[in-house]
VOGU-3710 file (C-alpha; in Angstrom, 3 decimals, decimal comma):
1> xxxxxxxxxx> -114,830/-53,356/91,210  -114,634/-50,173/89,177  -111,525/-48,675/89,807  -110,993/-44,776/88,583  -108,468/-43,955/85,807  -107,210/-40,341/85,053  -105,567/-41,433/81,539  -108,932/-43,313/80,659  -110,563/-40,387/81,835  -108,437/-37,622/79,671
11> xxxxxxxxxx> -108,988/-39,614/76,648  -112,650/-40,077/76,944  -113,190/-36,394/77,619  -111,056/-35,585/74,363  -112,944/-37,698/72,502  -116,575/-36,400/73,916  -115,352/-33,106/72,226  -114,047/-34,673/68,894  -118,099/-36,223/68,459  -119,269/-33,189/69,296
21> xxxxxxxxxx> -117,237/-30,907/66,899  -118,684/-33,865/64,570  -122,227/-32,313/64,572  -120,891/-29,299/65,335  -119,413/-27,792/62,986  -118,269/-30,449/61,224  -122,027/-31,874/60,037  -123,410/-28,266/59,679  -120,423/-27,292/57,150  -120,548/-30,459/55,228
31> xxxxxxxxxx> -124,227/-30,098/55,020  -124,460/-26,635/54,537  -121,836/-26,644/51,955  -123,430/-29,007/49,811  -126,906/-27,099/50,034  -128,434/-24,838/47,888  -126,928/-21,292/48,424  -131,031/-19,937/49,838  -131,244/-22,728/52,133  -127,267/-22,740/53,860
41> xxxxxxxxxx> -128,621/-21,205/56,988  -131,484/-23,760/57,391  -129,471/-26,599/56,872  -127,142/-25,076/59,422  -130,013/-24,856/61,627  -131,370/-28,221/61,182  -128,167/-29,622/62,531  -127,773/-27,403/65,601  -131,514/-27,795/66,818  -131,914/-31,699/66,176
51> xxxxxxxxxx> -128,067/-32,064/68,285  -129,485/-29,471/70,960  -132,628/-31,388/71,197  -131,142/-34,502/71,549  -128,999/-33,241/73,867  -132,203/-32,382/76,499  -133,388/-35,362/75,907  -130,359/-37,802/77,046  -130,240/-35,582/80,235  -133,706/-35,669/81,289
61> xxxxxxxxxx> -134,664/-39,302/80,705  -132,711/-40,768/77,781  -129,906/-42,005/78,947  -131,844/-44,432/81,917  -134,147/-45,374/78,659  -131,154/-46,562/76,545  -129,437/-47,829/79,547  -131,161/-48,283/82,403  -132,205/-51,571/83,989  -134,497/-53,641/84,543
71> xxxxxxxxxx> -134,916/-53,611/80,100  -138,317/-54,937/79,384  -138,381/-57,507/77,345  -134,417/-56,416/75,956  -136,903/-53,769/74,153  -136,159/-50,646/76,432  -134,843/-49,664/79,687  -137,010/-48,269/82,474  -135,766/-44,637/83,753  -135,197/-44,054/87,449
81> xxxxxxxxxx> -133,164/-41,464/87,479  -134,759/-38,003/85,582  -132,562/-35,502/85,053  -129,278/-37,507/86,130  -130,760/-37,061/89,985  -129,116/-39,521/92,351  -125,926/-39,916/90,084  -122,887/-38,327/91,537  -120,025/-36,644/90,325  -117,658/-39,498/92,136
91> xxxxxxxxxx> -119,732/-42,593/90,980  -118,037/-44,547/87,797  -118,436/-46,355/84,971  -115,596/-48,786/84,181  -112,137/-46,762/84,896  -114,336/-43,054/83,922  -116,980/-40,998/85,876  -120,558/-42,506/84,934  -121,372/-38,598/83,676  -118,680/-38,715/81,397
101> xxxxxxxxxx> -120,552/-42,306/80,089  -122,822/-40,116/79,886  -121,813/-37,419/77,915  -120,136/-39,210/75,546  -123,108/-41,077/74,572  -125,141/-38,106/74,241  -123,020/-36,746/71,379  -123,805/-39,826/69,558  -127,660/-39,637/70,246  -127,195/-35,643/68,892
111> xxxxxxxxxx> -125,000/-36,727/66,320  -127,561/-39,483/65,016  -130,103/-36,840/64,553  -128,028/-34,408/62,737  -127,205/-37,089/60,284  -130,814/-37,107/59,658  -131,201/-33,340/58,617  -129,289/-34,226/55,219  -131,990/-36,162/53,538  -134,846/-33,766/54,485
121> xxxxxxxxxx> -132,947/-30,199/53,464  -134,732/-27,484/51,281  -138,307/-28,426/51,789  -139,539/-28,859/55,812  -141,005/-27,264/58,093  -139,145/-25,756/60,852  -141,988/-26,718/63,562  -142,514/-30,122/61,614  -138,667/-30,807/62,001  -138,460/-30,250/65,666
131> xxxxxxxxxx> -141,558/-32,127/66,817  -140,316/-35,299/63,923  -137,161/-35,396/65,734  -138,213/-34,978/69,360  -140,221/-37,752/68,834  -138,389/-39,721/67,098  -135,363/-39,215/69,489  -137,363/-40,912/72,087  -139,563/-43,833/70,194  -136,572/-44,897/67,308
141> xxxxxxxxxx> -133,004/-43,789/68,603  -133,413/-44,674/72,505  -134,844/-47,845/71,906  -131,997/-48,938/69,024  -129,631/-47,597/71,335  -130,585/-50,489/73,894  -131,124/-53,177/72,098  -127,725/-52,847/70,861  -125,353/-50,990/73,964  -127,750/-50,620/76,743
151> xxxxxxxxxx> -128,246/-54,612/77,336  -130,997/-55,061/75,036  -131,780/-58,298/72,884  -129,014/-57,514/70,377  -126,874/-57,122/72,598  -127,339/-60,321/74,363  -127,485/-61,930/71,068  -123,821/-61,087/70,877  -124,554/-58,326/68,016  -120,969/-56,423/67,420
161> xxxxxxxxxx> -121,148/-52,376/67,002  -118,563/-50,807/68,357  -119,025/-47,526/67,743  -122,558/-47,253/65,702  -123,110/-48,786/62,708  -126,144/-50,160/63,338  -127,394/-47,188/66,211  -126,095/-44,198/64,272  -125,536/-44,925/60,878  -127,723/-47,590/59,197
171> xxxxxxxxxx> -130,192/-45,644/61,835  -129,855/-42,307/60,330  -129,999/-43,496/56,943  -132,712/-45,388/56,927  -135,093/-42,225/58,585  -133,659/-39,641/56,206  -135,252/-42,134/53,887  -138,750/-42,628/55,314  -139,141/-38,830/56,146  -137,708/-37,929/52,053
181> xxxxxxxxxx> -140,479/-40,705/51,076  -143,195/-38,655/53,039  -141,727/-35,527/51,302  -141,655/-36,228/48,279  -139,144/-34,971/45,355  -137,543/-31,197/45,687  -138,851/-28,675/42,579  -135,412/-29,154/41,223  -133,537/-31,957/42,681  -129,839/-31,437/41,272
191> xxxxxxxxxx> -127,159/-31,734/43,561  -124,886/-28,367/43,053  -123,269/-27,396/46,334  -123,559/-23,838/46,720  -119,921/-23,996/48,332  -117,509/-27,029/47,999  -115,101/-25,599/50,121  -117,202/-25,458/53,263  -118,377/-29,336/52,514  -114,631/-30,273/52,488
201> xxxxxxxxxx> -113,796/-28,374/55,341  -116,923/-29,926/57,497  -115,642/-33,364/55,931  -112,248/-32,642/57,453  -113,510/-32,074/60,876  -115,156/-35,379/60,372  -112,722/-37,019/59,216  -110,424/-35,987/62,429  -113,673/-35,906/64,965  -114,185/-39,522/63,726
211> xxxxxxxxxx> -110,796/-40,535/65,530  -112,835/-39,540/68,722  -115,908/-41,528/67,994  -114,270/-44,480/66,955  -111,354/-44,186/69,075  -112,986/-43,609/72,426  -115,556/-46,479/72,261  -113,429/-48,664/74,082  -113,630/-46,340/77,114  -109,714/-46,221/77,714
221> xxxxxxxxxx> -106,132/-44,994/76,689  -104,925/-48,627/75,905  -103,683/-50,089/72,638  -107,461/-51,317/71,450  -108,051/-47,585/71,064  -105,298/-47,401/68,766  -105,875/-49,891/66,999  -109,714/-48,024/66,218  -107,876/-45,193/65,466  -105,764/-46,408/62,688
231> xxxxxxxxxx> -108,037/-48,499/61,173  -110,210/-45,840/60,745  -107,673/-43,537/58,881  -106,884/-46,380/56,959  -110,620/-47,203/55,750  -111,418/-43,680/54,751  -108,233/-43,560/52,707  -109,076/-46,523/50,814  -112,559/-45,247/50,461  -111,375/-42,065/49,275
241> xxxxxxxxxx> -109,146/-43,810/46,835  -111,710/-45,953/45,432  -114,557/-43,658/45,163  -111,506/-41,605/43,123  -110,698/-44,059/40,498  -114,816/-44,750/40,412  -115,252/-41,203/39,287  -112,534/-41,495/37,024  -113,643/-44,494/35,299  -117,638/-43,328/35,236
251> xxxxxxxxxx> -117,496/-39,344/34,983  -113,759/-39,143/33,263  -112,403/-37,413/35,885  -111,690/-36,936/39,907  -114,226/-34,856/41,641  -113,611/-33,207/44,921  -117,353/-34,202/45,762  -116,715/-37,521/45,162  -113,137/-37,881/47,361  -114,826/-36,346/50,579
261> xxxxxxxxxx> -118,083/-38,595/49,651  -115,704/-41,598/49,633  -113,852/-40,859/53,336  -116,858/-40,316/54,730  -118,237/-43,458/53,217  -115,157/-45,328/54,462  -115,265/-43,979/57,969  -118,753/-44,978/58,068  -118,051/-48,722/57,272  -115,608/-48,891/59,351
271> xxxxxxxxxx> -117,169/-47,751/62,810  -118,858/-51,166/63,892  -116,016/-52,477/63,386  -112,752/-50,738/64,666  -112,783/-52,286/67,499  -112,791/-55,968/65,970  -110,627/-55,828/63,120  -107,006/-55,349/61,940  -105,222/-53,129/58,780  -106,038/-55,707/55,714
281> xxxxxxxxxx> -109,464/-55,924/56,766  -109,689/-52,212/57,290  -108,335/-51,463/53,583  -110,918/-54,218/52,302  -113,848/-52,653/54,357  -112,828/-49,045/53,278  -112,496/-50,240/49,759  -115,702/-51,866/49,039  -117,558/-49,379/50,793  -117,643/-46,493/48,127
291> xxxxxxxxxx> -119,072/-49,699/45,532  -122,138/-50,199/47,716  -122,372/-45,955/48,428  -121,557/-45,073/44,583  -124,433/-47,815/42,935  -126,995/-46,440/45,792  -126,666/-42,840/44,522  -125,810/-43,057/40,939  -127,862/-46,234/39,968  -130,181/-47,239/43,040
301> xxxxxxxxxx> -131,523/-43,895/43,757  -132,616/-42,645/39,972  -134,265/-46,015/39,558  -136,838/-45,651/42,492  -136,992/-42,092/42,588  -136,600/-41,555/46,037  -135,142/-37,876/46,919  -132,444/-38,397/49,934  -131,308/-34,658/48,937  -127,383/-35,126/50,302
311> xxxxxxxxxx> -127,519/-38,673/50,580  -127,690/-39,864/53,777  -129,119/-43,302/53,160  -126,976/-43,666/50,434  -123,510/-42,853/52,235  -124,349/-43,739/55,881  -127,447/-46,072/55,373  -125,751/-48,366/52,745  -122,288/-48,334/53,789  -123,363/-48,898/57,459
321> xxxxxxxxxx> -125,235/-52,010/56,126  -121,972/-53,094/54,537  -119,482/-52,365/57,809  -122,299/-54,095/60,031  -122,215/-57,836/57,967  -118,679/-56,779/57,388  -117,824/-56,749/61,257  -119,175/-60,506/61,431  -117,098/-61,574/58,440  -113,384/-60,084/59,680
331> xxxxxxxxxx> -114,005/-59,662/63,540  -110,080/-60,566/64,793  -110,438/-62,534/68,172  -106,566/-61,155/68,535  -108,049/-57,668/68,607  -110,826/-58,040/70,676  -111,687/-61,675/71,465  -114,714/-61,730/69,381  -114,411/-64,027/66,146  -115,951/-63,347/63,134
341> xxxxxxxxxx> -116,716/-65,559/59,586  -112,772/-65,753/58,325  -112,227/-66,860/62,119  -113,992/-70,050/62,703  -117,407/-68,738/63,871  -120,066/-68,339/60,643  -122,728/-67,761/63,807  -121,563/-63,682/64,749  -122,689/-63,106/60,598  -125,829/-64,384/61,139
351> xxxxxxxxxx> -126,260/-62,172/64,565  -125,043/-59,211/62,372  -127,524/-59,716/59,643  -130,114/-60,267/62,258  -128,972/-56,707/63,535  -129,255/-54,771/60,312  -132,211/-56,154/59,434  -134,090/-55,478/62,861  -132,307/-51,944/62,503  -133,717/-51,156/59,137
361> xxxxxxxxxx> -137,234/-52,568/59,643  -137,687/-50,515/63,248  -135,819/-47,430/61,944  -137,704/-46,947/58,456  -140,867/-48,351/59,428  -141,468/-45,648/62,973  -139,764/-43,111/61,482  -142,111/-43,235/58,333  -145,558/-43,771/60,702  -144,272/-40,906/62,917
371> xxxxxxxxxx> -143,643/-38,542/59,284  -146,936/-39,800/57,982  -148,813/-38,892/61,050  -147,471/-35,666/61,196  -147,800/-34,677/57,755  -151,380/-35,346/58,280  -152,500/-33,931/61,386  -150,609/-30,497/60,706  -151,473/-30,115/57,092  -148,555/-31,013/55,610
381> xxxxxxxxxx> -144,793/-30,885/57,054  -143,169/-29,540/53,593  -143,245/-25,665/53,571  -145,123/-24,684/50,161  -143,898/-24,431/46,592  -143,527/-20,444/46,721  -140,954/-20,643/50,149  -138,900/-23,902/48,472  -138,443/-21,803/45,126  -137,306/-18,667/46,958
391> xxxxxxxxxx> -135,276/-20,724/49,807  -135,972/-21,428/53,063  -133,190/-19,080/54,955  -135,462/-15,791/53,388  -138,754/-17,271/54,398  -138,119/-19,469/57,309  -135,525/-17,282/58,915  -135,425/-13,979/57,419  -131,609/-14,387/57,298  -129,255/-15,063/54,627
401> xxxxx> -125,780/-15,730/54,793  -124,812/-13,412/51,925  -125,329/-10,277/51,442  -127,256/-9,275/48,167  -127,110/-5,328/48,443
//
């Protein structure tokens, strides 16, 4: 019998807020910082519509989709109540109000979608953006988000994700691919952030907003969350330190670029599994996370020529991969009663490689049918070669964020 909590309930509503400040600001600073100075405002903008969008969706039919029941065939849930109708403000979930479930699994469907805005930046349509990610909200992150949380197949497969490596990260990364790959390569595709300050301060507020994502995925004040939280600090630092002394060794010295790159590629590894594992996995997840990020963007990416313009696939795509198999080699059963590889069971690393690999094949494979189609039936869905050259804030917006005069 669910039985209401007010501590369960205070933490879970702190850490609603801490994913949200993740999109935003913290997404739109980190993304906007590391854009071209013409297109800040549109990468800005590209984070706040796809969250907002996201947002309407979860309310109206989303959540019963991800979670509702019956699921058909553990492919998708079937909707019965639209608009949250019939769900009151006294019925619960666990030890927390079932809208709070709610809410704090609509800043991870938002969140998801922001994510994606990084690999697209400098050369989309506004109009193209918001009908790609409308869509795709309902046909690729809904159904993910059952098979893995809402008592889909993964699910009852056993498939470990705490708090969304497979749903949110591998997710994102993979359709900031497909939609880049239906893009094609920026006029000029050099990565100069227009402002490094305002990516570290967005990577900051990730880094801190992270303790909420992580942290409340447990659904309680108890020592498991904790234990998410501190893992997760201690991932990103080793990230961070690694990616460090890889930039030393490669480029001859530390770049600020490549520190932030590194927590967030750390923090990313860690999320499936913060809720499984304990501090000397953490540092070995966290450190062989920025190896699998670095040789995605330095060596994987020139090599097939793709254009992921800030990265996604390569920091939250690759290093999802990695904390998703990693989860079903170090899973702790002292933690959380599951048991991973280094714990008797060889059997959860299978499920976990079945779980990227059905992530990665549904994720890239819709989200590059849905860009296709698009791109065809409205022309094209890249603005044209005079409005990339001048920027997109000027010619999509008629904004800028500087002033020129």
């Amino acid at each position: 019998m669910d039985v209401f909590s007010a501590g369960d309930t205070a933490w879970v509503l702190i850490c609603t807020i801490l994913v949200m400040m993740m999109s935003i600001p913290a997404v739109a600073f980190f993304y906007g910082g590391l854009s071209k100075r013409k297109n800040v405002l549109n990468t800005m903008f590209l984070t706040f519509i796809a969250f907002s969008i996201l947002s309407i969706i979860w309310v109206v039919f989303g959540y019963q989709v991800a979670f509702g029941e019956p699921s058909i065939f553990g492919f998708i849930g079937v909707p019965s109540h639209f608009f949250l109708q019939g769900i009151s403000i006294n019925d619960l979930n666990g030890t927390i109000p079932a809208l709070l479930f709610i809410a704090f699994h609509l800043v991870f469907a938002g969140l998801t979608a922001s994510l994606v805005s990084g690999g697209i930046v400098g050369r989309m349509k506004t109009k193209a953006w918001v009908i790609f990610i409308l869509i795709w909200g309902i046909i690729v992150y809904l159904p993910i988000a059952h098979w893995v949380w809402g008592g889909g197949w993964l699910m009852n497969m056993g498939a470990l994700d705490f708090a969304g490596g497979t749903v949110v990260h591998i997710n994102s990364g993979m359709t900031a691919l497909a939609v880049a790959l239906v893009l094609g390569k920026r006029k000029n595709t050099a990565l100069i952030p227009h402002n490094l300050g305002y990516a570290v301060l967005g990577a900051g507020l990730l880094w801190i907003g992270w303790m909420g994502f992580n942290g409340g995925s447990g659904l309680g004040a108890n020592g498991l969350a904790a234990n998410a939280i501190l893992v997760s600090n201690i991932a990103a630092a080793a990230s961070l330190i690694v990616w460090t002394i890889l930039d030393t060794i490669i480029v001859g010295k530390p770049t600020v670029l490549g520190a932030i790159s590194g927590g967030v590629a750390g923090l990313v590894a860690i999320t499936p599994a913060a809720g499984f594992v304990d501090i000397p996995s953490a540092i070995i997840i966290g450190a062989i996370a920025p190896l699998v990020s670095y040789f995605a963007i330095y060596y994987l990416k020139p090599k097939l020529g793709y254009d992921d313009a800030l990265d996604v696939f390569g920091i939250h795509g690759m290093s999802g991969i990695w904390g998703a198999i990693a989860t079903g080699i170090f899973a702790a059963p002292f933690i959380n009663e599951a048991a991973g590889l280094l714990y008797g069971n060889p059997y959860q690393l299978v499920i976990q490689i079945i779980s990227v690999i059905a992530t990665i094949a549904y994720s890239f494979a819709v989200s590059y049918i849905l860009a296709k189609i698009l791109d065809k039936s409205m022309g094209s869905i890249r603005v044209n070669d005079n409005e990339e050259v001048t920027g997109l804030d000027t010619n999509l917006h008629e904004e800028s964020a500087y002033n020129f005069n």
